[in-house]
VEXMIVO-671588 format. One record per residue (C-alpha): residue in three letters; x, y, z. Coordinates in nm, 3 decimals, m for minus. Layout:
N
> ala / X / Y / Z
...
END
This chain:
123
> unk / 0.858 / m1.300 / m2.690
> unk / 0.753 / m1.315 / m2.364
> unk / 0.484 / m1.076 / m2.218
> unk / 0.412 / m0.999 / m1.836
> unk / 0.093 / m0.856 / m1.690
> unk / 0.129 / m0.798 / m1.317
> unk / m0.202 / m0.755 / m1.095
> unk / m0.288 / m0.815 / m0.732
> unk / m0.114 / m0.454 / m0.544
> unk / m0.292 / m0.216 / m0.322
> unk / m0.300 / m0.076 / 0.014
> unk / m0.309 / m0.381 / 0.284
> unk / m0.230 / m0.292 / 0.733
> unk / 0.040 / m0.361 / 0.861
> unk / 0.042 / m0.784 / 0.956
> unk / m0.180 / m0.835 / 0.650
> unk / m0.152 / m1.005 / 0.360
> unk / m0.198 / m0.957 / 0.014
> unk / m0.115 / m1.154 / m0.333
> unk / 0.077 / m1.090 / m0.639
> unk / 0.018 / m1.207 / m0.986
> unk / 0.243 / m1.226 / m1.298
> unk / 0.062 / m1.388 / m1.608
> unk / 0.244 / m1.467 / m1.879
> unk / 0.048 / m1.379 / m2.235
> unk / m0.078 / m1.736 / m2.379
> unk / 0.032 / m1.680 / m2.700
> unk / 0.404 / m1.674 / m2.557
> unk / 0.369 / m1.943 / m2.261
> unk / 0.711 / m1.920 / m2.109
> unk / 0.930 / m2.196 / m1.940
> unk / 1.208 / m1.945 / m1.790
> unk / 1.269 / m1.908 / m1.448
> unk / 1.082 / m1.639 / m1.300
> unk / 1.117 / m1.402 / m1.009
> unk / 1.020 / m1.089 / m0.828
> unk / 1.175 / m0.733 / m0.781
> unk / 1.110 / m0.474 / m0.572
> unk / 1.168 / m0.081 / m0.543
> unk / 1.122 / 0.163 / m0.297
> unk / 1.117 / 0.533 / m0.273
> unk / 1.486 / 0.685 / m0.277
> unk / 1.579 / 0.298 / m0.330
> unk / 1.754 / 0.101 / m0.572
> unk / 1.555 / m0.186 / m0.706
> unk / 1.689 / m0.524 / m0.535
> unk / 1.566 / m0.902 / m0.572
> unk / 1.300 / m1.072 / m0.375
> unk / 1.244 / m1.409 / m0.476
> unk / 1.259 / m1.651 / m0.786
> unk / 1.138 / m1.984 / m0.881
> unk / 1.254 / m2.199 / m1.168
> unk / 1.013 / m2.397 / m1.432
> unk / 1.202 / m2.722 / m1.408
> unk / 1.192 / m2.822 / m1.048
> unk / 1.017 / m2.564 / m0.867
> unk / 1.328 / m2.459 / m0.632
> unk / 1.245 / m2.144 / m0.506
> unk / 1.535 / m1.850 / m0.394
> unk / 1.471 / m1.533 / m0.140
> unk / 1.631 / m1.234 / m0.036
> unk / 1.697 / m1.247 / 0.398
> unk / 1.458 / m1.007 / 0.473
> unk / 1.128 / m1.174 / 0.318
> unk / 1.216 / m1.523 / 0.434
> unk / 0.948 / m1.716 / 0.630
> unk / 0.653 / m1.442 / 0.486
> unk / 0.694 / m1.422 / 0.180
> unk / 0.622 / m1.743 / m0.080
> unk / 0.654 / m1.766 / m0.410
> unk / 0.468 / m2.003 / m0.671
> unk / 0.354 / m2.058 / m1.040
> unk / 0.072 / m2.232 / m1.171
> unk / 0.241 / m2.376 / m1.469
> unk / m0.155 / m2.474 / m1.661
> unk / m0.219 / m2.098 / m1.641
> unk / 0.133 / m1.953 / m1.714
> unk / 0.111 / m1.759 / m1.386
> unk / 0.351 / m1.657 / m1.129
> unk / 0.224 / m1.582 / m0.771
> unk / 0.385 / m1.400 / m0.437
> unk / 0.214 / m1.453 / m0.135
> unk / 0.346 / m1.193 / 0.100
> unk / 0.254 / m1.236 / 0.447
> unk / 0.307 / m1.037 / 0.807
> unk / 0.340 / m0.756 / 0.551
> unk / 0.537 / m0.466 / 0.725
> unk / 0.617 / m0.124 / 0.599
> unk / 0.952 / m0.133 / 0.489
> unk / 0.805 / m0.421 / 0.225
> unk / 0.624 / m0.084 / 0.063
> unk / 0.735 / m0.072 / m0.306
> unk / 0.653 / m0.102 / m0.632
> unk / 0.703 / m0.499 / m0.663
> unk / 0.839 / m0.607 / m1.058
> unk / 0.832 / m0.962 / m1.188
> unk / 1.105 / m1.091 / m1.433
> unk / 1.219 / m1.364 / m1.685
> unk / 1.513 / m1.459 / m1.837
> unk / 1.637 / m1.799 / m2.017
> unk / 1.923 / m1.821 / m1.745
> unk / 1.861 / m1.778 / m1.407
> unk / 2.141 / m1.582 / m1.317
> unk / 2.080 / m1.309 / m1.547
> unk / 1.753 / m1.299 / m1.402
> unk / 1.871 / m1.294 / m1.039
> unk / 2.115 / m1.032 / m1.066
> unk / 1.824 / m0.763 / m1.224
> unk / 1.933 / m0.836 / m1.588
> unk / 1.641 / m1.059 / m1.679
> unk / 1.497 / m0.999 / m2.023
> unk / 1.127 / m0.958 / m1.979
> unk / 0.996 / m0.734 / m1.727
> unk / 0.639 / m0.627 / m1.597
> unk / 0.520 / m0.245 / m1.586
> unk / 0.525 / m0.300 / m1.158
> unk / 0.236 / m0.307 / m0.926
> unk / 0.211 / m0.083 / m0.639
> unk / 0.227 / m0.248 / m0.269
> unk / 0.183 / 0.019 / 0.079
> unk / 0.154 / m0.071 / 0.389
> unk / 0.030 / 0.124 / 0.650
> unk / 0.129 / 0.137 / 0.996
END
């Protein structure tokens, strides 16, 4: 099965930047597309990016376009999103996901989830 271990949250200004990780456990390297949910307080939890294993063609919400970049290192089973000109409406707890079929995993269905990392920013 696939396992997810999210790191890289914490408290980061307004305009700053700061950098998720979701490792996938070696002993269940995955090749699924991957992606990145968010939720905020009194909010349902809603998509933020993707990126699939066999090309690399990467997919993100309007409102993180142009800040936000999304990545994997496919030698270390990692995915990474770089968030930039972080603003506070981008405060959530931020959830990486994989599924087999990328449309399961873009619609919040995906399989595999992590336990979330907290990101705040300040204003």
């Amino acid at each position: 099965q696939v396992q997810l271990v999210e790191s890289g949250g914490g408290l980061v200004q307004a305009g700053g930047s700061l950098r998720l990780s979701c490792a996938a456990s070696a002993r269940t390297r995955t090749t699924y597309p991957m992606g990145w949910f968010r939720q905020a307080p009194g909010k349902k939890r809603e998509f933020v990016a993707a990126i699939t294993w066999s090309t690399g063609s990467t997919y993100y919400t309007d409102s993180v376009k142009g800040r936000f970049t999304i990545s994997r290192d496919n030698a270390k089973n990692t995915m990474y999103l770089r968030m930039n000109s972080l603003k506070p409406e981008d405060t959530a707890v931020y959830y990486c996901a994989a599924d087999a079929d990328f449309y399961t995993l873009t619609t919040g269905l995906a399989g595999y989830w992590g336990q979330g990392t907290q990101v705040t920013v300040s204003s």
